[in-house]
C-alpha positions, 0 to 999 in steps of 0.5 A: 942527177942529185938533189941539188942539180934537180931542183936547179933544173929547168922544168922542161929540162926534167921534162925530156922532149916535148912531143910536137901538137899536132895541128886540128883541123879546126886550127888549120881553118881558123889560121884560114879564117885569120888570112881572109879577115886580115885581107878584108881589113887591108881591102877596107884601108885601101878602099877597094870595094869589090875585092872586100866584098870578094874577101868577106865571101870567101871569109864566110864560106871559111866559116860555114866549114869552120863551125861544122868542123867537129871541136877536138878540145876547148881550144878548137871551140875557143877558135870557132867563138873568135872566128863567129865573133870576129874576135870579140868585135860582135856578140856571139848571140847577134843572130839568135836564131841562127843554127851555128850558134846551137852547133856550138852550144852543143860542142861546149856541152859535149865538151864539159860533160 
């Protein structure tokens, strides 16, 4: 490859293959969380109580194994603060004593340290 054709390359051109991520278990568990949030959102538009009571449950028990799920990268902590937020519509702190939040606050240490 000359110089010309080199800099007139894509970039993943010159890259060669991209290995594919492998998906975390965190990940894997948010798109969970992602499915059980979406049927509360369709159970409240069609107003069926129980079965949005049923769904909040089982979004709940998601998170419970969601938080305790030990964070791979930032990413995977990013997730679990979308999934205890329910993406930014509550504040993270809305239950400060509550131990999740310590779980998490100790994973973003862990993590820049």
């Amino acid at each position: 490859m000359n110089r010309r054709s080199f800099l007139a390359a894509p970039a993943v051109a010159l890259a060669g293959p991209v290995a594919a991520e492998t998906e975390t278990p965190v990940a894997a568990l948010f798109r969970e969380w992602q499915r059980h949030d979406a049927a509360i959102r369709a159970y409240d538009a069609a107003e069926d109580h129980e079965a949005e009571d049923q769904a909040y449950d089982d979004r709940w028990e998601i998170e419970q194994v969601l938080i305790h799920a030990p964070s791979r990268c930032e990413r995977d902590l990013l997730l679990k603060i979308m999934a205890w937020t329910g993406c930014g519509e509550t504040d993270l702190e809305a239950e400060r004593n509550s131990s999740h939040l310590s779980t998490l606050w100790a994973e973003a240490r862990a993590l820049v340290a």
